[in-house]
PDB file as gemmi writes it, atoms N, CA and C in Angstrom:
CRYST1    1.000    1.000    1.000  90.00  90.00  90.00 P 1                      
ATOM      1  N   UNK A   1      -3.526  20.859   6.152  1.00  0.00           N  
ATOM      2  CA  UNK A   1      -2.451  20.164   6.805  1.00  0.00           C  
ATOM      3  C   UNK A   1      -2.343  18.728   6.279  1.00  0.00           C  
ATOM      4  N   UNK A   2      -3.330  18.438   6.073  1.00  0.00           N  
ATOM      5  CA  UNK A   2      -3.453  16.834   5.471  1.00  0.00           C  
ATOM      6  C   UNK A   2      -2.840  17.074   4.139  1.00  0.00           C  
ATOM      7  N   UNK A   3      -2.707  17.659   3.606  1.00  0.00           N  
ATOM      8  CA  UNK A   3      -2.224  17.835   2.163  1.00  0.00           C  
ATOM      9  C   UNK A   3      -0.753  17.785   2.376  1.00  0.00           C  
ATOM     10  N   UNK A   4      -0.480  18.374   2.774  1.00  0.00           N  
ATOM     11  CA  UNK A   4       0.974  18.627   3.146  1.00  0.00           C  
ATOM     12  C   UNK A   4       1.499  17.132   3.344  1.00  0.00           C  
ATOM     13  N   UNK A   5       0.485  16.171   4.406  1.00  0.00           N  
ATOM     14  CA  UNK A   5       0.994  14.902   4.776  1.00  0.00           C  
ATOM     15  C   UNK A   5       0.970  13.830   3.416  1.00  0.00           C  
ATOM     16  N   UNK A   6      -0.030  13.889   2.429  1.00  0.00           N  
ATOM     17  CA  UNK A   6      -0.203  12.988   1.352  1.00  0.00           C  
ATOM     18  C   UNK A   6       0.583  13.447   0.281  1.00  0.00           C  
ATOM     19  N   UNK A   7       0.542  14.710  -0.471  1.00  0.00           N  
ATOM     20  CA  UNK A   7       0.761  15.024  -1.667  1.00  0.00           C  
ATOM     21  C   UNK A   7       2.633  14.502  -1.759  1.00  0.00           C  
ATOM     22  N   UNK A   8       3.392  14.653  -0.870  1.00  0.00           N  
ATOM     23  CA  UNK A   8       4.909  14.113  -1.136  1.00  0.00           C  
ATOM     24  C   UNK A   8       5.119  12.553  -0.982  1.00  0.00           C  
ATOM     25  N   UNK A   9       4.042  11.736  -0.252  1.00  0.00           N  
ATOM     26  CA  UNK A   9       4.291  10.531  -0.362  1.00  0.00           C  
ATOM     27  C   UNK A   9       3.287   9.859  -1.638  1.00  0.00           C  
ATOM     28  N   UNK A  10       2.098  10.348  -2.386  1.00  0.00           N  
ATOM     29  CA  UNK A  10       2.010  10.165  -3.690  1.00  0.00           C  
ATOM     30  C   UNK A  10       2.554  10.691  -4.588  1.00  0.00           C  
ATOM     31  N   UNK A  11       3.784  11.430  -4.900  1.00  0.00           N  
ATOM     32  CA  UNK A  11       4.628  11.776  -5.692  1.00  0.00           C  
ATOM     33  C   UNK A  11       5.059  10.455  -5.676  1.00  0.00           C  
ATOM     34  N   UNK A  12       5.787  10.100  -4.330  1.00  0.00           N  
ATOM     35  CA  UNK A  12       7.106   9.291  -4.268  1.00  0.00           C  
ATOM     36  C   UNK A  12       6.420   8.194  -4.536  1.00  0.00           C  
ATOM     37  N   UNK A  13       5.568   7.976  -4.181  1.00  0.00           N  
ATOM     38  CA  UNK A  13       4.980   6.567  -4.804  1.00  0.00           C  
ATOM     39  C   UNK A  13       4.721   6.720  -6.684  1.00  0.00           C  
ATOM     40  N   UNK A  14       4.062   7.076  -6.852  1.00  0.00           N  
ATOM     41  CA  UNK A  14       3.638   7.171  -8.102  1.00  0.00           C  
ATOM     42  C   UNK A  14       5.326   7.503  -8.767  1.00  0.00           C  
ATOM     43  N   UNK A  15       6.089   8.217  -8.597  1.00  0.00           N  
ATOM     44  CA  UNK A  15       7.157   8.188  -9.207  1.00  0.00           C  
ATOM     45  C   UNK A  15       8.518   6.931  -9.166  1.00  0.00           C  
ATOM     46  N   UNK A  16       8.075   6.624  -8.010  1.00  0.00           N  
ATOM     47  CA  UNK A  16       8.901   5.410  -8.224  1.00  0.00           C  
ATOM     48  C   UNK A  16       8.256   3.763  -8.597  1.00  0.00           C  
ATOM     49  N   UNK A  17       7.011   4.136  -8.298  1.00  0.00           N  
ATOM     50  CA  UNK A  17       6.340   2.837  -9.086  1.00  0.00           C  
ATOM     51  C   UNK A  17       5.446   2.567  -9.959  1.00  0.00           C  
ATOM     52  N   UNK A  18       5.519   3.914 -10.624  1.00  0.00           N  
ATOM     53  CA  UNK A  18       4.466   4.268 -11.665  1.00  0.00           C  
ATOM     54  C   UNK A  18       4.670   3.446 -12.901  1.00  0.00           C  
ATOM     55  N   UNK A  19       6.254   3.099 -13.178  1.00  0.00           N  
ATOM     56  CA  UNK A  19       6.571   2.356 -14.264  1.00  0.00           C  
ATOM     57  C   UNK A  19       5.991   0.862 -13.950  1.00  0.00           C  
ATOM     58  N   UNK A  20       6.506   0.099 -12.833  1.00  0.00           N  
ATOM     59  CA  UNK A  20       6.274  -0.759 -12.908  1.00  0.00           C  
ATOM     60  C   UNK A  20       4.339  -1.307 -13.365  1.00  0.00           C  
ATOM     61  N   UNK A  21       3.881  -0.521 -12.774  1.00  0.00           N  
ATOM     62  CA  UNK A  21       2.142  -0.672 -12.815  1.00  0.00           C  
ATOM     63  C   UNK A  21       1.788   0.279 -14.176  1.00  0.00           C  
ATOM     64  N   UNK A  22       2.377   0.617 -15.262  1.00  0.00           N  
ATOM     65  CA  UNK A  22       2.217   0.918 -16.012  1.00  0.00           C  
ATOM     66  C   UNK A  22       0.612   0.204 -17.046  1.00  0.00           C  
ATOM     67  N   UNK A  23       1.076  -1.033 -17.225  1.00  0.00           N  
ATOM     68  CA  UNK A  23       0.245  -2.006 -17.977  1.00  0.00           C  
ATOM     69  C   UNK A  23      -1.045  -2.299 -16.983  1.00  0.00           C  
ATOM     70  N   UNK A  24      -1.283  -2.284 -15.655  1.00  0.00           N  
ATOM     71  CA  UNK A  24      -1.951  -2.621 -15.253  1.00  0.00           C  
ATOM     72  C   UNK A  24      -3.630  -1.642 -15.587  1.00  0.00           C  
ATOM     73  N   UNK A  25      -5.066  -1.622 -15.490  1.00  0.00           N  
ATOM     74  CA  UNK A  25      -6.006  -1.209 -15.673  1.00  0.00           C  
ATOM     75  C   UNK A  25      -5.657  -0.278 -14.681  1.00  0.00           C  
ATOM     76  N   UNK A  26      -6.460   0.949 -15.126  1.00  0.00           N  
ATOM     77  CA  UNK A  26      -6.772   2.065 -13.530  1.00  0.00           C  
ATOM     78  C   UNK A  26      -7.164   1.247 -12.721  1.00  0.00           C  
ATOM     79  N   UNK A  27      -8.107   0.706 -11.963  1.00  0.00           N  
ATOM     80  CA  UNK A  27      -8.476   0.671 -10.946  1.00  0.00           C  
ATOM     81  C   UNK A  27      -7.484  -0.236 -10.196  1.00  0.00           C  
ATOM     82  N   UNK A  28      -6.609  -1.110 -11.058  1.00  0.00           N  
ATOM     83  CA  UNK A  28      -5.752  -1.878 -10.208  1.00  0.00           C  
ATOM     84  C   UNK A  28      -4.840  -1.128 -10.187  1.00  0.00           C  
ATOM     85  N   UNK A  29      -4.214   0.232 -10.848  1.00  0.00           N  
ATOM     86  CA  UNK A  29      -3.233   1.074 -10.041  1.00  0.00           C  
ATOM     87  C   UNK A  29      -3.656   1.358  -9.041  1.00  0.00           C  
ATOM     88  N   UNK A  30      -4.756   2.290  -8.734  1.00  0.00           N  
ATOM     89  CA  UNK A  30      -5.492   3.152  -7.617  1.00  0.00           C  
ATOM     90  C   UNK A  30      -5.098   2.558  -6.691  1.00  0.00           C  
ATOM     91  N   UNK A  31      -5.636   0.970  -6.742  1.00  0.00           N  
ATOM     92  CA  UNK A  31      -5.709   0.298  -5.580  1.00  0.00           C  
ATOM     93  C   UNK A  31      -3.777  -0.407  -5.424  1.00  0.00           C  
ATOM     94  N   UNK A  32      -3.285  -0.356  -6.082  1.00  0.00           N  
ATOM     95  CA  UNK A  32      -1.814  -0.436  -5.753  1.00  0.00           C  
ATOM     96  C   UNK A  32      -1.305   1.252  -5.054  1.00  0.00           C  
ATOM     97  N   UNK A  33      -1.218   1.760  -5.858  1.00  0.00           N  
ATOM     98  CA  UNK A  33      -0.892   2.989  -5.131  1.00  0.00           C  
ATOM     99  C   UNK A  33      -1.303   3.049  -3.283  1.00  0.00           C  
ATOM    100  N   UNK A  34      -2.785   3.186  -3.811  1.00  0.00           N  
ATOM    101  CA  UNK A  34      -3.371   3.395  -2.476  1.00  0.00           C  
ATOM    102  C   UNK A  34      -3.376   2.238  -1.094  1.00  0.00           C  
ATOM    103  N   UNK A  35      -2.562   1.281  -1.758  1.00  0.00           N  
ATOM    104  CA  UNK A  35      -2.140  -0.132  -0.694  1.00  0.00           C  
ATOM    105  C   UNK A  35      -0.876   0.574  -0.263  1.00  0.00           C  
ATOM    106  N   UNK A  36       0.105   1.292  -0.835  1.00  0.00           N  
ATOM    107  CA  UNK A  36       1.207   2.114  -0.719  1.00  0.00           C  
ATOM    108  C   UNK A  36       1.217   3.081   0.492  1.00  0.00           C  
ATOM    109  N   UNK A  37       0.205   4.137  -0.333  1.00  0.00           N  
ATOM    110  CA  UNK A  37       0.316   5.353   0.056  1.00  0.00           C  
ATOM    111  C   UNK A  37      -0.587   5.414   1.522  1.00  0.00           C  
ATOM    112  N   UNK A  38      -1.312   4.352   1.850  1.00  0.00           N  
ATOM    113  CA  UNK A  38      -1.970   4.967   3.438  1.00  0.00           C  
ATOM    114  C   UNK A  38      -1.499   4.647   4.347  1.00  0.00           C  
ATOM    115  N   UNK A  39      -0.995   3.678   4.532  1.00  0.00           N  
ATOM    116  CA  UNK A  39      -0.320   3.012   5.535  1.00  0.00           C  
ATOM    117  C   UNK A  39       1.172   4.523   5.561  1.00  0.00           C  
ATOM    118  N   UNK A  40       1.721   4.771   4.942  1.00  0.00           N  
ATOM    119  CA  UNK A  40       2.704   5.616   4.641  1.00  0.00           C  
ATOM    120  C   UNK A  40       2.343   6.841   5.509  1.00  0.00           C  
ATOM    121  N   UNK A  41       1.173   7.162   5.051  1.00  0.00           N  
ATOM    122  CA  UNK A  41       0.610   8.594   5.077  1.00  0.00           C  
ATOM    123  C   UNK A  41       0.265   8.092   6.914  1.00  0.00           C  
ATOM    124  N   UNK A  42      -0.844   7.509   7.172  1.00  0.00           N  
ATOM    125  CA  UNK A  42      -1.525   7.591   8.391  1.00  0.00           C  
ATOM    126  C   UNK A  42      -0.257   7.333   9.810  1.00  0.00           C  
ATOM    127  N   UNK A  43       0.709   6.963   9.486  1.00  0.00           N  
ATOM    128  CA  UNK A  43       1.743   5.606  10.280  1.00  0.00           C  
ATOM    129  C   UNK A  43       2.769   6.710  10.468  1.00  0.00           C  
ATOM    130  N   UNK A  44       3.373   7.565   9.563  1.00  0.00           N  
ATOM    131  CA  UNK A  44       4.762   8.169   9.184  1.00  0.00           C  
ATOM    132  C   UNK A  44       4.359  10.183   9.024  1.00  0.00           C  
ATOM    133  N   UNK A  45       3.800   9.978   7.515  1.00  0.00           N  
ATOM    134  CA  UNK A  45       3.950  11.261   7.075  1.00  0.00           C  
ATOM    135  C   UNK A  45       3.235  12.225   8.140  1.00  0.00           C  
ATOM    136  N   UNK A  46       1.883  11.900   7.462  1.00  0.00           N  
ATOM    137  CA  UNK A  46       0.522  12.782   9.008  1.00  0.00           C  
ATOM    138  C   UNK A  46       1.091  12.782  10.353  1.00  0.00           C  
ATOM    139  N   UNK A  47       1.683  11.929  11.243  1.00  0.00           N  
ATOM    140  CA  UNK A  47       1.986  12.228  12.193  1.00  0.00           C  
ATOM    141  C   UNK A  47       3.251  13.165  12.446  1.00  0.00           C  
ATOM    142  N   UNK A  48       3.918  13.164  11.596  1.00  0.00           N  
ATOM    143  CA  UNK A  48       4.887  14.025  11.655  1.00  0.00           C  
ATOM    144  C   UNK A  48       5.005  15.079  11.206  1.00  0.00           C  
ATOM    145  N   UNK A  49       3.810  15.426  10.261  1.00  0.00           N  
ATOM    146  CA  UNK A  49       3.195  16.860  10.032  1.00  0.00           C  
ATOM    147  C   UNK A  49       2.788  17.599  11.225  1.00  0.00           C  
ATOM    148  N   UNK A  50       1.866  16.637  11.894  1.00  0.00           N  
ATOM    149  CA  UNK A  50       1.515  17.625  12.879  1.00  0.00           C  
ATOM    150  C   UNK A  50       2.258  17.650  13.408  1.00  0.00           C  
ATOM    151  N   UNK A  51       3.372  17.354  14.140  1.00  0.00           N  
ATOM    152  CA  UNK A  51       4.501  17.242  15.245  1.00  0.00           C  
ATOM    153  C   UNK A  51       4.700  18.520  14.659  1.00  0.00           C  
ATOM    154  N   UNK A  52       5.346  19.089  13.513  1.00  0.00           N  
ATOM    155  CA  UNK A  52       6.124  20.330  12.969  1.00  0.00           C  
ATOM    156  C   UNK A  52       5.324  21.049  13.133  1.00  0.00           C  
ATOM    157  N   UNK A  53       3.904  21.077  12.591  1.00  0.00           N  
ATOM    158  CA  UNK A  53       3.092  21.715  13.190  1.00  0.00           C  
ATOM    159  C   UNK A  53       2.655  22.675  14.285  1.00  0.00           C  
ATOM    160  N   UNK A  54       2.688  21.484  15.248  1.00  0.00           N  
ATOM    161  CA  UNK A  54       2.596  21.807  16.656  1.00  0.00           C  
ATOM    162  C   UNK A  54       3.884  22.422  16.969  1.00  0.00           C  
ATOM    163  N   UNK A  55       4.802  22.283  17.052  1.00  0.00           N  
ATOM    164  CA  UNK A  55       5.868  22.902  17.514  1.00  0.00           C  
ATOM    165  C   UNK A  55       6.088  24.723  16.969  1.00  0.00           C  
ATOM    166  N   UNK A  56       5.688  24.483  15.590  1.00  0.00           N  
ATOM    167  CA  UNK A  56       5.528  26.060  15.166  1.00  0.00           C  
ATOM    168  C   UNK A  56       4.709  26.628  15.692  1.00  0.00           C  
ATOM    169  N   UNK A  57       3.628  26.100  15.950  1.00  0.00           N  
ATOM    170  CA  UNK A  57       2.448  26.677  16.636  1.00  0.00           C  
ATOM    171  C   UNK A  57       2.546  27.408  18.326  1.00  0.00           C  
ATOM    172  N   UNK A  58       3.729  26.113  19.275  1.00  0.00           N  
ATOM    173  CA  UNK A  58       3.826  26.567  20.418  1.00  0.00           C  
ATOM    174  C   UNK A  58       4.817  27.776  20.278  1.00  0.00           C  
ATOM    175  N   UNK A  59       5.722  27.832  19.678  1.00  0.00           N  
ATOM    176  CA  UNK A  59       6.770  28.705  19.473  1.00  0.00           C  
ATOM    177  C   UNK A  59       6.498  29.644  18.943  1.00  0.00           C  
ATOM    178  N   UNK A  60       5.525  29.936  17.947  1.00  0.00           N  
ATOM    179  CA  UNK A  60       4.827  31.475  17.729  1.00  0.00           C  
ATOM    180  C   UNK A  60       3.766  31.940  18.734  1.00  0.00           C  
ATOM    181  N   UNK A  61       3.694  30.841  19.811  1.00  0.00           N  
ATOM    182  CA  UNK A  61       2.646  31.474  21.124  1.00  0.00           C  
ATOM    183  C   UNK A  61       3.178  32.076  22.070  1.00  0.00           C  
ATOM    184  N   UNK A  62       4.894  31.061  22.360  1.00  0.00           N  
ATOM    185  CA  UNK A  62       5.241  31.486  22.990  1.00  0.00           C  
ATOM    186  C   UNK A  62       5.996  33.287  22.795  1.00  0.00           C  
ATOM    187  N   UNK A  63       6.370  33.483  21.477  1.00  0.00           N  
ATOM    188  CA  UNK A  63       7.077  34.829  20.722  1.00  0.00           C  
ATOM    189  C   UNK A  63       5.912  35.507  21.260  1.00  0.00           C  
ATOM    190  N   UNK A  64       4.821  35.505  21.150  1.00  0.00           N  
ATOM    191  CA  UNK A  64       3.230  36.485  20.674  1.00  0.00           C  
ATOM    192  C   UNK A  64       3.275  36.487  22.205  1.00  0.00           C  
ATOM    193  N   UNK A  65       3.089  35.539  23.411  1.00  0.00           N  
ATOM    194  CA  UNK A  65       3.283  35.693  25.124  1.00  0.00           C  
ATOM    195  C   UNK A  65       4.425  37.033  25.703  1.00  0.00           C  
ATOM    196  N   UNK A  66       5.301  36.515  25.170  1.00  0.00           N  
ATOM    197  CA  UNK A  66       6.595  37.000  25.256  1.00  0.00           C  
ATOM    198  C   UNK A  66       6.407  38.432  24.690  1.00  0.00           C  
ATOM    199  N   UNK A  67       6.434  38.780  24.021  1.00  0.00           N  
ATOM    200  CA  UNK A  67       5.794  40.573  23.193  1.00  0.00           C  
ATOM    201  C   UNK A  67       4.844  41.363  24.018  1.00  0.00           C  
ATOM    202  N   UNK A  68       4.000  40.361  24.901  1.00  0.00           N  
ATOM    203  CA  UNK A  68       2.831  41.008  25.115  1.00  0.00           C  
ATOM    204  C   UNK A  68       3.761  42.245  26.457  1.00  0.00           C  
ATOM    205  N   UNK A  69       2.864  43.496  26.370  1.00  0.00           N  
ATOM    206  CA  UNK A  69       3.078  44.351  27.994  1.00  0.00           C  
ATOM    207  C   UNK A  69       2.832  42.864  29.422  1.00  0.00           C  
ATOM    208  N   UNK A  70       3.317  43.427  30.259  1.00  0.00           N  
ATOM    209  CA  UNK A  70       2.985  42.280  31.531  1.00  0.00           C  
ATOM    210  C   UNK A  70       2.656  43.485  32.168  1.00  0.00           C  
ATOM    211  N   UNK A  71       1.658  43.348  32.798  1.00  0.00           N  
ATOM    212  CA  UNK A  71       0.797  44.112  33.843  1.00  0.00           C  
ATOM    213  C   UNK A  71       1.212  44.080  35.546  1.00  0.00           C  
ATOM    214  N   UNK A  72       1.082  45.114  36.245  1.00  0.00           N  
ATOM    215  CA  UNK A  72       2.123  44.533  37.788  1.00  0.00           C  
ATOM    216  C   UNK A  72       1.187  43.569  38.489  1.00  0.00           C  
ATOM    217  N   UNK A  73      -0.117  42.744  37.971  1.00  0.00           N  
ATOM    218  CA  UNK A  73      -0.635  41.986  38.892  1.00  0.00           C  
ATOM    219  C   UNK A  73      -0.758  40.967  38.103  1.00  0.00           C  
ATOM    220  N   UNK A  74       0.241  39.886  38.425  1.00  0.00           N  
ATOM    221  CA  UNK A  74       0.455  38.778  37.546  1.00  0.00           C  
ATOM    222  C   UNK A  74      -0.941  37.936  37.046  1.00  0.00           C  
ATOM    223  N   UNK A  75      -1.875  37.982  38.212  1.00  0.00           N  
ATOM    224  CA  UNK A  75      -3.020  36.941  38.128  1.00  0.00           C  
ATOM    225  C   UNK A  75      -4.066  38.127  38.531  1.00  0.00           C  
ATOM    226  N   UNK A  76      -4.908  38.108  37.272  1.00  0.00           N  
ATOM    227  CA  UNK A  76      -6.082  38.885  37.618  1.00  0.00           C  
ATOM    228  C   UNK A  76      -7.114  38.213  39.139  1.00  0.00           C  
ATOM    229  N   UNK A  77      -7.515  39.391  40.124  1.00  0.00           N  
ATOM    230  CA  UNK A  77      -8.593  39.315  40.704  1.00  0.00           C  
ATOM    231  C   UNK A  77     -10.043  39.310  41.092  1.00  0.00           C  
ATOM    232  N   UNK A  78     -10.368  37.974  40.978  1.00  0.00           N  
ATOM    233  CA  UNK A  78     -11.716  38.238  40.976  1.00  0.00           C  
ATOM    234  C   UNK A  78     -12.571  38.863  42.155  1.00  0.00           C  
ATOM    235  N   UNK A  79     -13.372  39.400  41.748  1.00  0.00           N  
ATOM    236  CA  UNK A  79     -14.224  40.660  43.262  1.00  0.00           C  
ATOM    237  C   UNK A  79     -15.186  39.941  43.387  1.00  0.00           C  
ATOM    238  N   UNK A  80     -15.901  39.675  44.642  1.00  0.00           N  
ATOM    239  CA  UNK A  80     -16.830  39.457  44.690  1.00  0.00           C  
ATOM    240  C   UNK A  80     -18.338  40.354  44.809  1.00  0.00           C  
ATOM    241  N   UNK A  81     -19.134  39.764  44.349  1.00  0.00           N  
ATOM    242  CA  UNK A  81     -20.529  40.798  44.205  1.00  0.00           C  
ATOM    243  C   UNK A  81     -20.992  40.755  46.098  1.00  0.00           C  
ATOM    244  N   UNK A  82     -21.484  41.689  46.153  1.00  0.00           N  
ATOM    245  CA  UNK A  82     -22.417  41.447  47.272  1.00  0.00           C  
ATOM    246  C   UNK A  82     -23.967  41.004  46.719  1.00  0.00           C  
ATOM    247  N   UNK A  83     -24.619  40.054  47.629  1.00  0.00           N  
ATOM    248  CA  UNK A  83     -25.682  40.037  47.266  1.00  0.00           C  
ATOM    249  C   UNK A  83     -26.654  41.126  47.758  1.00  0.00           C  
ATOM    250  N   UNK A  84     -27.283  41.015  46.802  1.00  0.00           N  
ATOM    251  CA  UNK A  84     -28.492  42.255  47.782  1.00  0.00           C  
ATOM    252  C   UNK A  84     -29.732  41.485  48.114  1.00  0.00           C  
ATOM    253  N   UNK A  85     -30.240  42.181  49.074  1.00  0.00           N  
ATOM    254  CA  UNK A  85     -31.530  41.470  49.443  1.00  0.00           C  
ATOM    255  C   UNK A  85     -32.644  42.032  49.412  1.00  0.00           C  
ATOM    256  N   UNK A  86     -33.872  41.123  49.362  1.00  0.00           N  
ATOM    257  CA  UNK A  86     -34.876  41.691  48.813  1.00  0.00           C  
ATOM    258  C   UNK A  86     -36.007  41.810  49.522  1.00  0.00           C  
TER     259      UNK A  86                                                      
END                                                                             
């Protein structure tokens, strides 16, 4: 799921500012990119992954609820034991 949240906002980063940081050393891209991309990811993308997420999730529970047989005693009963004595 986390993948889903990073991999389209390091595209979009790296594709739209890949030129400019061209000349710069790796490690000062990384760390440009990655000044970019977390704040993005943790703030925006990730949270709104799971939102879609979650919503697919309740809505195939509720389909899979909904399918099931319903039984004529809505709420199972619990029996009680007798104790025995000794």
């Amino acid at each position: 799921m986390v993948w889903l949240a990073v991999f389209p906002i390091v595209l979009l980063v790296i594709s739209l500012a890949g030129d400019c940081m061209k000349g710069w050393p790796l490690p000062l891209r990384v760390l440009g990119a990655t000044l970019m991309i977390v704040p993005i990811v943790t703030n925006i993308s990730e949270p709104a992954v799971r939102t879609v997420v979650g919503i697919i999730q309740r809505s195939r529970l509720r389909r899979e609820l909904r399918a099931r047989p319903r039984s004529h005693c809505p709420v199972p009963v619990a029996h009680k034991c007798k104790e025995t004595e000794i």
